[in-house]
C-alpha positions, -999 to 999 in steps of 0.1 A, spaced: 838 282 788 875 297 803 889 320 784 922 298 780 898 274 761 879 299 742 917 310 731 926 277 720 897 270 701 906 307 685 939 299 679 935 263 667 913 278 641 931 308 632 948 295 600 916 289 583 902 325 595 933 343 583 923 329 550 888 338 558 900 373 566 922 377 534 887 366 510 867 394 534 888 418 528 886 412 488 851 407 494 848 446 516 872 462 485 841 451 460 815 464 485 806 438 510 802 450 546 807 428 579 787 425 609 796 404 642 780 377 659 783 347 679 820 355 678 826 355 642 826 380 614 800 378 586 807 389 555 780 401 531 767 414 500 786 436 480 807 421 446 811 389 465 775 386 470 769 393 432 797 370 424 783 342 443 745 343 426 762 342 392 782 307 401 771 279 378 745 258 404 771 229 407 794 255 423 768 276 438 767 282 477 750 311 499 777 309 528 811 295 532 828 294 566 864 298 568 874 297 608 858 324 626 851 344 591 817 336 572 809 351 540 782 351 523 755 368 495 738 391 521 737 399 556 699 382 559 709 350 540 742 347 568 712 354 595 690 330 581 724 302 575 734 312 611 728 277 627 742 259 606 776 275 595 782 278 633 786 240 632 814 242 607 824 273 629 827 246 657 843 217 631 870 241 624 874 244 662 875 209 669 897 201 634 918 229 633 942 227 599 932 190 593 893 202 588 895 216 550 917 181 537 892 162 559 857 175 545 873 173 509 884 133 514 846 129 532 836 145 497 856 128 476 846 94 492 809 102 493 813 108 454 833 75 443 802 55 466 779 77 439 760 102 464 762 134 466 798 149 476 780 175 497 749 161 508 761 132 520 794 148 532 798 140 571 806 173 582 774 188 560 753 159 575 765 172 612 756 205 604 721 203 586 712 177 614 720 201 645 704 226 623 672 206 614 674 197 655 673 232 665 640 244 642 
């Protein structure tokens, strides 16, 4: 890929990763450390790890990708979630600021049809399937 592509895709994501950024650095101030790869930063562990096992299981998640910023409960539940967050790495790419109010109508449609908001989510679909694909 050209760089001037590889900059777009960067920049057409960026708002989402600064808000990734601002939630990492919370995340580093309770103890979380980050790690690159794949071009993104991984956040991991720490209070925000802790604070993520204690969510109530409708709210619970390992990983959440914001841009090119993915946080998570621990540096070997990111490795393990890798795959399949780098497909919302690549929505957030393709979507840029329409991705986040696109996922949640996707949600919110999936939920008034009476399935699962995030199961059945398109843009979780796309991501457990090129994930699923891959193992």
């Amino acid at each position: 890929m050209s760089t001037a592509k590889r900059l777009a895709r960067y920049g057409w994501a960026a708002p989402y990763s600064l808000l990734g950024l601002a939630f990492g650095l919370l995340a580093l101030l309770s103890g979380s450390t980050v790690r690159r790869a794949a071009g993104c930063l991984e956040i991991g562990g720490g209070g925000f790890g802790r604070l993520l096992r204690w969510l109530p299981a409708q709210l619970s998640f390992s990983a959440i990708t914001f841009g090119h910023v993915i946080l998570g409960v621990d540096h070997t539940t990111l490795a393990q979630l890798r795959g399949h967050e780098h497909v919302h790495v690549r929505q957030y790419e393709r979507w840029g600021l329409l991705y986040i109010p696109a996922y949640l109508a996707c949600s919110l449609l999936e939920l008034l049809r009476g399935r699962n908001p995030y199961r059945d989510n398109y843009f979780e679909r796309q991501a457990y399937g090129a994930t699923t694909k891959s193992a």
